[in-house]
C-alpha atoms as one frame of an Amber mdcrd trajectory, in Angstrom:
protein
  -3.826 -16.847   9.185  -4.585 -13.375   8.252  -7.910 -12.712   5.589  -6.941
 -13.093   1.570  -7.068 -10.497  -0.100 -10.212  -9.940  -2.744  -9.328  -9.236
  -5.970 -10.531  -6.202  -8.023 -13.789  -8.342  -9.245 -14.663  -9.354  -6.049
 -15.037  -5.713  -4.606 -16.901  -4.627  -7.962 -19.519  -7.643  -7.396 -19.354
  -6.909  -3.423 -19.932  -3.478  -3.822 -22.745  -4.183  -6.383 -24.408  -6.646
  -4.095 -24.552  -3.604  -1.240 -25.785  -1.014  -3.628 -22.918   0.927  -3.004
 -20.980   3.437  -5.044 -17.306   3.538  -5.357 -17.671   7.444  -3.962 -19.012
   5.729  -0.957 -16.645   2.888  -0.532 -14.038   5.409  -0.567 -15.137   7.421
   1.600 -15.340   4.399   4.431 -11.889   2.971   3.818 -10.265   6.396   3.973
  -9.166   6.802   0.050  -9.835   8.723  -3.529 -12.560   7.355  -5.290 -10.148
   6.957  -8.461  -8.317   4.156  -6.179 -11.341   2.236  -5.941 -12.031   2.411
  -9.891  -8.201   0.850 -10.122  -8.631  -1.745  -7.443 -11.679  -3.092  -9.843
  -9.924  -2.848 -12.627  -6.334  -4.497 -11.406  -6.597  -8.337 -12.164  -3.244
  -8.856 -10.791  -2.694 -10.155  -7.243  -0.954  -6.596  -5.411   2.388  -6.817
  -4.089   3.270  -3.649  -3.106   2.731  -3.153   0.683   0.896   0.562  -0.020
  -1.745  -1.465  -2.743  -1.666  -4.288  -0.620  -3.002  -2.410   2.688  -5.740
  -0.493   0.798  -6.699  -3.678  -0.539  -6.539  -4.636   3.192  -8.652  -1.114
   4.274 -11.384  -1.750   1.440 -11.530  -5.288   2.488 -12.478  -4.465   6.010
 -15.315  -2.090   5.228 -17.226  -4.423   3.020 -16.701  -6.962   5.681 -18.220
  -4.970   8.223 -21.204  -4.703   5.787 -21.524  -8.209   5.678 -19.390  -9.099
   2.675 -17.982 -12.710   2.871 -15.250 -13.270   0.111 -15.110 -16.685  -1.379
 -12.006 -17.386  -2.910 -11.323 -19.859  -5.711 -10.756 -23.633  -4.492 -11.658
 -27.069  -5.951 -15.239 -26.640  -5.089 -16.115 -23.521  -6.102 -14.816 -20.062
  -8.433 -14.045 -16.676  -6.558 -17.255 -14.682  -5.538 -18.892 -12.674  -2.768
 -22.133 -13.215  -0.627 -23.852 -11.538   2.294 -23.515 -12.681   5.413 -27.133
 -14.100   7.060
């Protein structure tokens, strides 16, 4: 099953948990730091297949920092932590 995607809250907290600015994020997944600043600020799921892979890109770079993206489910709400 391939990864869920995070939605725009989850990369804000991820990205505050690394210390990282939106510039930087950018930068790593290959887009304008505007995008980013929309990503955050999008609180519906993407659907089209452009948003969806730099959703996908974005994703993968905090993931590579260590990002783990908990999605909602009966136990718990939607939220990031580091990896150990």
């Amino acid at each position: 099953m391939a990864d869920k995607i995070p939605s725009g809250r989850m990369i804000r907290a991820a990205r505050g948990l690394l210390g990282m600015e939106q510039r930087d994020l950018a930068s790593e997944a290959g887009v304008d730091r505007r995008t980013i600043a929309r990503l955050e600020a999008e609180t519906d799921p993407p659907s089209n297949p452009l948003r969806i892979w730099t959703y996908e890109q974005v994703r993968d770079v905090l993931k590579k920092r260590g990002i783990m993206f908990l999605h909602p489910n009966k136990s718990h709400g939607e939220g990031v932590a580091l990896k150990n």
